[in-house]
C-alpha positions as CSV (number, residue, x, y, z in Angstrom):
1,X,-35.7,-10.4,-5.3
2,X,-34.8,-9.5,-9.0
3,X,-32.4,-6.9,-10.2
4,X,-29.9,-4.6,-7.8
5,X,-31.5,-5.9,-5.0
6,X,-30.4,-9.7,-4.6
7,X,-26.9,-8.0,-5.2
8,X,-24.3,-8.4,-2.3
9,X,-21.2,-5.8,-2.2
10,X,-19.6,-7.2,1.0
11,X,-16.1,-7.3,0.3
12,X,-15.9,-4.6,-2.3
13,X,-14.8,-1.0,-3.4
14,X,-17.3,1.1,-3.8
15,X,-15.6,4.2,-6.3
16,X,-17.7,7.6,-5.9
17,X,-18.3,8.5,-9.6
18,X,-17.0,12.1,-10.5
19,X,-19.5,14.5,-10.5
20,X,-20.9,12.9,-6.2
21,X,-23.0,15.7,-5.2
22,X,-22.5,14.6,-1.5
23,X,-19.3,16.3,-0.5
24,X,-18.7,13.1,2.3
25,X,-18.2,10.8,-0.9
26,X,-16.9,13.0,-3.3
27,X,-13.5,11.2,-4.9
28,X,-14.0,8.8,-2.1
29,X,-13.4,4.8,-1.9
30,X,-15.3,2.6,0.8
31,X,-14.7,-0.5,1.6
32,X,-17.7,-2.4,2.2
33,X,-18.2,-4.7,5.7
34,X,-21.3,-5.5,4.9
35,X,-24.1,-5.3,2.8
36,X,-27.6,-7.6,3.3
37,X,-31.1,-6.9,2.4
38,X,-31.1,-4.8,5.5
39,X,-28.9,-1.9,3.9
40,X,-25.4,-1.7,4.3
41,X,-22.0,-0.7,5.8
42,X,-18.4,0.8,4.9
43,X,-15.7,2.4,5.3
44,X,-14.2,5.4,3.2
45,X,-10.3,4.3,3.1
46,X,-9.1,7.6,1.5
47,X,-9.9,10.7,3.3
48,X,-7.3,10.7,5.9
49,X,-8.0,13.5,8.8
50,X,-5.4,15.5,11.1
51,X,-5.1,12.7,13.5
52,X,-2.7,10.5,13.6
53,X,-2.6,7.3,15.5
54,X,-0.5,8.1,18.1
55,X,-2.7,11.7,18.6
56,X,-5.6,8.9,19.0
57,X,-4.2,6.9,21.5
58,X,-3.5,9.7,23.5
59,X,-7.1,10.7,23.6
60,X,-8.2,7.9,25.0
61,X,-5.3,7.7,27.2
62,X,-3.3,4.9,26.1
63,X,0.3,4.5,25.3
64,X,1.0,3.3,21.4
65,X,3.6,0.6,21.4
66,X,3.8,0.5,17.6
67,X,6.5,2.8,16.1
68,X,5.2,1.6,12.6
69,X,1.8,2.9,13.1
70,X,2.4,6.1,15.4
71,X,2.6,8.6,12.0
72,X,-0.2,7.0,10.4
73,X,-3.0,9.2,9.6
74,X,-6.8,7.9,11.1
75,X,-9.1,8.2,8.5
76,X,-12.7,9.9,7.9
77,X,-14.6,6.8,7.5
78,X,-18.2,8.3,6.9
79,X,-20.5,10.4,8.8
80,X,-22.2,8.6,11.2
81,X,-20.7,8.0,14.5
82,X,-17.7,10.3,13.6
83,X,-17.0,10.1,17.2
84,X,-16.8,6.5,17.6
85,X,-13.2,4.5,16.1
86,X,-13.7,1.7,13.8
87,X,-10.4,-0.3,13.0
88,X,-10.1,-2.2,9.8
89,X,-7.8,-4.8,9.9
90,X,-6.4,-7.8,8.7
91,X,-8.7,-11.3,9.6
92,X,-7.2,-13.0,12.6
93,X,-5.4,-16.2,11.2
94,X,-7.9,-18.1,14.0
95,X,-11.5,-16.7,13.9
96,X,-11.6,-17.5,17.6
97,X,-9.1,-14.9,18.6
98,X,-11.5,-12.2,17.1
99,X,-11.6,-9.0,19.4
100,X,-14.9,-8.9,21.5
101,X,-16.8,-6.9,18.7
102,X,-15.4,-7.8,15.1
103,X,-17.7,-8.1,11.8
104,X,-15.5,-10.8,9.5
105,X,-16.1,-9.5,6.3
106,X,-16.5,-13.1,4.7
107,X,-13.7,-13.7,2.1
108,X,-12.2,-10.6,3.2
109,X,-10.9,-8.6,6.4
110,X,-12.2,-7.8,9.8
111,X,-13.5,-4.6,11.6
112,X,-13.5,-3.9,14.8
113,X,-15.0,-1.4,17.2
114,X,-14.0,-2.8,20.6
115,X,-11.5,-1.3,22.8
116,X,-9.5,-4.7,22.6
117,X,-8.2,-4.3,19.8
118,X,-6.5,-0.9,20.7
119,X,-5.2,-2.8,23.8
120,X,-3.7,-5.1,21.8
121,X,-2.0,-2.2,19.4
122,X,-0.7,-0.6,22.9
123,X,1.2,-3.3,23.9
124,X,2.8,-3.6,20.7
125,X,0.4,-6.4,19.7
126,X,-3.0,-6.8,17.4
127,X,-3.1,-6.7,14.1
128,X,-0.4,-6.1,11.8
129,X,-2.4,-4.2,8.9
130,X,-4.9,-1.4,10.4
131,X,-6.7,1.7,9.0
132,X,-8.5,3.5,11.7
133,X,-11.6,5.6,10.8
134,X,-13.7,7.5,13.3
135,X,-17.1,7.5,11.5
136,X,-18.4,4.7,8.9
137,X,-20.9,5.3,5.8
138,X,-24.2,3.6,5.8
139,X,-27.0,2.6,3.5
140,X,-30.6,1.8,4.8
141,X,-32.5,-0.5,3.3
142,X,-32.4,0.0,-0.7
143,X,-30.3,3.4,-0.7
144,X,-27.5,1.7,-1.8
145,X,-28.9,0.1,-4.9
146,X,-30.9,3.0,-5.6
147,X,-27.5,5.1,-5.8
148,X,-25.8,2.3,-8.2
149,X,-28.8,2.4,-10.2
150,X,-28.1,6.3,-10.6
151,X,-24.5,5.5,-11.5
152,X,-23.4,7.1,-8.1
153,X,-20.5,4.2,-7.9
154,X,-18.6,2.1,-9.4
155,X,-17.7,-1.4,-7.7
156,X,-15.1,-4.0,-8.1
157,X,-13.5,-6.3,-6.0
158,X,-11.5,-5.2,-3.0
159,X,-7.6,-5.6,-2.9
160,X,-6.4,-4.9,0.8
161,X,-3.1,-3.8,-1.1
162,X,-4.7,-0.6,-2.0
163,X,-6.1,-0.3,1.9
164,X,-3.1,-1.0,3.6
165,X,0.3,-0.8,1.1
166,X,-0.6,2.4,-1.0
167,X,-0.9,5.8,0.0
168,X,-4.3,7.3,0.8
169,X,-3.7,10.2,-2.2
170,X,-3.4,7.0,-4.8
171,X,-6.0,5.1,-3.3
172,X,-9.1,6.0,-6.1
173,X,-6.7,5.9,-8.9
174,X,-5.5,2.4,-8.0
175,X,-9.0,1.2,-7.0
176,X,-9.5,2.1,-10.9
177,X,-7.1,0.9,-11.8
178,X,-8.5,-2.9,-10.9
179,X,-11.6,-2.0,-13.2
180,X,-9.0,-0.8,-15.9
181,X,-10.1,2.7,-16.1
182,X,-8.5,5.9,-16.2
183,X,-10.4,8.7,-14.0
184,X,-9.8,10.8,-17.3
185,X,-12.4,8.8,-19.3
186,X,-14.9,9.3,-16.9
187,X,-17.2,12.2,-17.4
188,X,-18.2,15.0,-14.4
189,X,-22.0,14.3,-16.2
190,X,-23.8,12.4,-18.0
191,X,-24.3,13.9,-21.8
192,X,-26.9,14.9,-24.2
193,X,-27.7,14.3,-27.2
């Protein structure tokens, strides 16, 4: 394979160009877990919802022994399976004590949709670094080259500081930021002559 398609985004920041006519992406930043010839998979790590953490765990009936993370938003992380949790999270120092169904995002962090990992987070344990999502964004085969060759994104390299340290309002700006440009700059449409 030639061109966009022998690309591989794992590990990176995909930045929704102004002007995203799909209102999911619009102004978002995903996080990629994976991306192969097969398509690929994210997670948008700035569109927090009215659910916090703690609201989650009492859904599905668990206590939440983690004062640090009870006020913490859960996020929108893209529309399919908005009904299933996704938690992105730091990589486990020791690969073996992954949680039953974690994707290690090689170079990068871990995600994890089993119901171990919110065990752990109940009893004060897991992770110390999370962003909940319900929902993740995906990309069939091709889509998501065919949307960078439209100049629907921008990519760079992702910096878990902007996942887990800044607030979910600064997160485009700073994921900019790492490409060293100012949203200003960038135009709502393409010009012509």
């Amino acid at each position: 394979m030639s061109g966009l398609g022998s690309i591989n985004l794992t590990n990176q920041f995909l930045i929704a160009m102004p002007g995203m006519a799909d209102d999911h992406f619009a102004g978002s930043v995903v996080y990629l877990c994976e991306h192969t010839e097969r398509g690929a998979l994210g997670l948008v790590i700035n569109k927090p919802i009215d659910i916090t953490i703690a609201n989650l765990f009492e859904r599905v009936e668990m206590a939440l022994d983690r004062e640090d993370l009870a006020a913490v938003p859960v996020h929108f992380g893209g529309p399919v399976q908005t009904e299933r949790g996704f938690v992105l999270h730091d990589r486990p120092a020791d690969d073996a004590a992954a949680y039953a169904s974690s994707l290690l995002v090689p170079g990068g962090l871990a995600m994890t949709t089993s119901r171990d990992v919110l065990e752990a987070l109940s009893g004060g344990n897991g992770p110390r670094r999370v962003l909940i999502t319900l929902g993740y964004a995906g990309w069939g085969a091709g889509q998501l080259e065919d949307e960078l060759s439209r100049n629907g994104w921008l990519t760079v390299d992702a910096d878990p500081a902007i996942i887990f340290d800044t607030p979910a309002e600064q997160r485009y700006q700073r994921a900019l930021s790492l490409l060293g440009i100012d949203p200003a700059f960038l135009a709502q449409e393409a010009g012509h002559a």
